[in-house]
C-alpha positions as CSV (number, residue, x, y, z in Angstrom):
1,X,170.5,93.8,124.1
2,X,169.1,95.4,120.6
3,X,165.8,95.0,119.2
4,X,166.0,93.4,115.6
5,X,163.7,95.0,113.1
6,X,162.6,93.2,110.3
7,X,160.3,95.5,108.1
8,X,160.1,99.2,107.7
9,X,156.3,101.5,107.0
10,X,156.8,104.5,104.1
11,X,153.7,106.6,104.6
12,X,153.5,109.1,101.2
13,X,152.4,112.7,101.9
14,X,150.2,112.5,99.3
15,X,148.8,110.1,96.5
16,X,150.6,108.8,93.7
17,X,149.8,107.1,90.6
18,X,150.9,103.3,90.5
19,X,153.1,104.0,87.1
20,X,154.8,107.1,88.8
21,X,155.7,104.8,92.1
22,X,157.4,102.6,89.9
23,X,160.6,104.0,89.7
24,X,160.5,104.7,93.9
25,X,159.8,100.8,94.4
26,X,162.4,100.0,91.7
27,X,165.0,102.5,93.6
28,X,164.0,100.7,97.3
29,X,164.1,97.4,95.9
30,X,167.8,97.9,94.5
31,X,168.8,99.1,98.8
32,X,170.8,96.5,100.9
33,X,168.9,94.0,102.7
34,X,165.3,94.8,100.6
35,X,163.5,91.8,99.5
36,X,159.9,92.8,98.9
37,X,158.2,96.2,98.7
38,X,154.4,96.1,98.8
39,X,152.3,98.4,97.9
40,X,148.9,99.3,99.9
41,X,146.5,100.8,97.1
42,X,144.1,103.8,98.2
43,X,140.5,103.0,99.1
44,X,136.9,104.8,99.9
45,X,137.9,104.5,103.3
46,X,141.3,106.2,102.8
47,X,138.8,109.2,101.5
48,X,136.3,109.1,104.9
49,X,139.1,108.6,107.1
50,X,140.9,112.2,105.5
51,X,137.7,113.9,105.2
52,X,136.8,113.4,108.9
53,X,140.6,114.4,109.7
54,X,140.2,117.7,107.6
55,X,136.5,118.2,109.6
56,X,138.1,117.6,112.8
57,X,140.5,120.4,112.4
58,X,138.4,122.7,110.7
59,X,136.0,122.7,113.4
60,X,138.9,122.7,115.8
61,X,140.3,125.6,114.2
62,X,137.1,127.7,113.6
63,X,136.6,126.7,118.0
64,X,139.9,129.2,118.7
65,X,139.2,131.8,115.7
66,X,135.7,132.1,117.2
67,X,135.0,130.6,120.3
68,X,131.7,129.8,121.7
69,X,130.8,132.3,124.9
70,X,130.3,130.4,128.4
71,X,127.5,129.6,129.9
């Protein structure tokens, strides 16, 4: 037996004006079987969660270019 899916998630690499989406909703809505596209608009806590991301590897990345001598 096959699970059934009934919705799909497009994750952007990077932010994009609501005017230059348009045309990228208008071209998913014209695909076979699309009904609705929503669109999920960007947020102070989109901002926070990127900025801790970027920290988080920074500090991960400046760990193996210098590490910290054992005790």
């Amino acid at each position: 037996m096959t699970d059934r899916v009934n919705g799909l998630f497009v994750t952007l690499s990077d932010d994009m004006r609501d005017d230059d989406a348009k045309p990228l909703i208008d071209a998913i809505l014209q695909m076979r079987g699309v009904t609705a596209v929503g669109v999920r608009v960007t947020d102070f806590s989109d901002t926070i969660a990127q900025m801790r991301v970027r920290n988080e590897l920074t500090q991960k990345l400046l760990d193996v270019l210098n590490p910290r001598p054992k005790d």
